[in-house]
N, C-alpha and C positions, 0 to 999 in steps of 0.2 A: 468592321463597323456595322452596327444594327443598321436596319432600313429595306430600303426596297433593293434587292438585286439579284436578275434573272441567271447568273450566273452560279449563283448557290443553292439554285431547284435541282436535286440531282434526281433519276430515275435508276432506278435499279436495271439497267437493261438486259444481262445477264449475268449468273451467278452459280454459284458451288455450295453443297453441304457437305461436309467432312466429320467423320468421328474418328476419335484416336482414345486408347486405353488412359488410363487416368495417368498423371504425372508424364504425361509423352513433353517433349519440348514444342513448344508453338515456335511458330517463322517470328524471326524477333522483325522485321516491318514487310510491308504489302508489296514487296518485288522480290524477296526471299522464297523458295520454293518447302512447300508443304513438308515436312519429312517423314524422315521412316517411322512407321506407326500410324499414321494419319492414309484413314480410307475416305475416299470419295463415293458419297455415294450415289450418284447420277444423275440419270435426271429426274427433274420433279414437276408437278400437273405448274402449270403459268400462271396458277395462285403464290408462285412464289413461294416465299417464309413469311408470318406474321408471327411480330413478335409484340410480346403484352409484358408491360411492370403496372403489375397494382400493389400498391400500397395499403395497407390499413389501419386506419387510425382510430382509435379508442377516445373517446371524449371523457376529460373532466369533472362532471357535474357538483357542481356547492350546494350547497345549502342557502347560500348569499345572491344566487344569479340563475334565471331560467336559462341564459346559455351555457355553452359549455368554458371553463375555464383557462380552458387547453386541451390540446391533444397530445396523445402519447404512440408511437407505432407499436404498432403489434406484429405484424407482421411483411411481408416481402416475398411477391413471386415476378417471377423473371423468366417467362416463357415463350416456345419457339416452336410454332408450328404449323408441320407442312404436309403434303404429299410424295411419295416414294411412288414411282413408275416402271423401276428396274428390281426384277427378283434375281436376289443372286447369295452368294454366300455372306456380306455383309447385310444387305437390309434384310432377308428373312429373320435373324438373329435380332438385329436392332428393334424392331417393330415387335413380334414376340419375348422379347425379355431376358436375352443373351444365349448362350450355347452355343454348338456348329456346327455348320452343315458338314458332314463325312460322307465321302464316296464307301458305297457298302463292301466292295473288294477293288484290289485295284488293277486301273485299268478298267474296269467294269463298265465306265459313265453313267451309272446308277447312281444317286445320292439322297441319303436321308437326313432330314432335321426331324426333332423328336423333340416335340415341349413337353415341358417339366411339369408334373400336375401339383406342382407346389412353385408357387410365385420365388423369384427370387432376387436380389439385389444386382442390376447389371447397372451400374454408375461407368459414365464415360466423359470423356469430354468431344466440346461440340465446335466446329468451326466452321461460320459463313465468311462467303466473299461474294464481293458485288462490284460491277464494272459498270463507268456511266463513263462511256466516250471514249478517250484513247489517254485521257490524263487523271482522271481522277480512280481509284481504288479502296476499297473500303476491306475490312478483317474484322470482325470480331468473334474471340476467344471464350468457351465458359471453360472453366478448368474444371469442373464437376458438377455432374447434375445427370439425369434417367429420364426415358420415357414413361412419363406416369399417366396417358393417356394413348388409345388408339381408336381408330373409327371402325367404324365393320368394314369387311371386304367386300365387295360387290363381283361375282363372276357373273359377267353377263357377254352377250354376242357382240355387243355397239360401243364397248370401250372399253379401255385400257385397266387391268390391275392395279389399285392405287392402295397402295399401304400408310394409309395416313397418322403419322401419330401427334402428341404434344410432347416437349422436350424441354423439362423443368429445369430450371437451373437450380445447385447445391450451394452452401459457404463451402470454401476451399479449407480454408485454416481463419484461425483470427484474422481479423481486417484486413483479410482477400478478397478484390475486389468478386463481386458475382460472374463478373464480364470483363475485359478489356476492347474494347474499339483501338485499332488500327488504320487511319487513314491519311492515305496520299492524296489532299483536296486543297489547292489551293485558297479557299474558301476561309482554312482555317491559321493563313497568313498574315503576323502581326501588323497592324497598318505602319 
């Protein structure tokens, strides 16, 4: 029931980014364990995830009315963006734009990544989770979508490496959702 209740203020207290190859299976609900395919990829700066939907709407105008007559969308984005604080063989990849990191012989503990001087299509899917207390759990799923944004690197002496990108979400197929939310929240218990 709408209203005032302190009990449906949740805080993100702690949390996970995971990427998995496209079509991987997601945990069908929020006590199910991540599967095969699905990387975690660590930690990230205490800004968390910010996630943005903006919508755009196109206006109507007549001939008959200075206002508009109606809107029409136009478009839909559905973004997710953080900082990466762990360089390893999945976020180097994910942050530049796919490939992988190879040990140059083996045994060696030498390793090379090599970007591509030609852009190319790395689409993955994305999975957050978020924990507020010992009972409530949150999941949500994009089953398609790319980093189509990164921030510069800063190598300096006073802080940590932080691979920041933005993480657009795709359409899947026809009338697939952008996202699924999964949550374990009593909050969302019929009265």
């Amino acid at each position: 029931m709408a209203g005032t209740n302190a009990k449906e203020i949740r805080v993100a207290g702690s949390g996970r980014v995971l990427i998995a190859p496209l079509a991987t299976a997601p945990p069908a609900d929020t006590s199910a364990a991540w599967g095969a395919g699905w990387s975690d990829l660590g930690y990230t700066t205490t800004d968390g995830v910010k996630i943005s939907k903006k919508d755009k709407l196109d206006p109507v105008d007549t001939w008959q009315s200075v206002s508009a007559a109606r809107f029409v969308y136009s478009d839909r984005d559905l973004s997710f963006k953080f900082q990466l604080l762990q360089l390893n063989e999945a976020t180097l990849p994910f942050f530049f734009g796919g490939g992988q990191v190879k040990e140059t012989a083996t045994g060696s503990g030498l390793y090379k990544y090599e970007l591509a001087s030609e852009p190319r299509f790395d689409e993955r899917m994305l999975g957050l989770e978020f924990v507020d207390g010992n009972e409530v759990k949150y999941r949500l799923i994009v089953a398609r979508g790319q980093v189509t944004e990164t921030e510069e690197i800063s190598l300096v002496r006073t802080a940590p490496v932080k691979l920041g990108v933005t993480f657009t979400a795709l359409a899947a197929a026809d009338e697939a959702p952008l996202a699924v939310f999964l949550m374990k929240d009593p909050s969302f218990s019929p009265v």
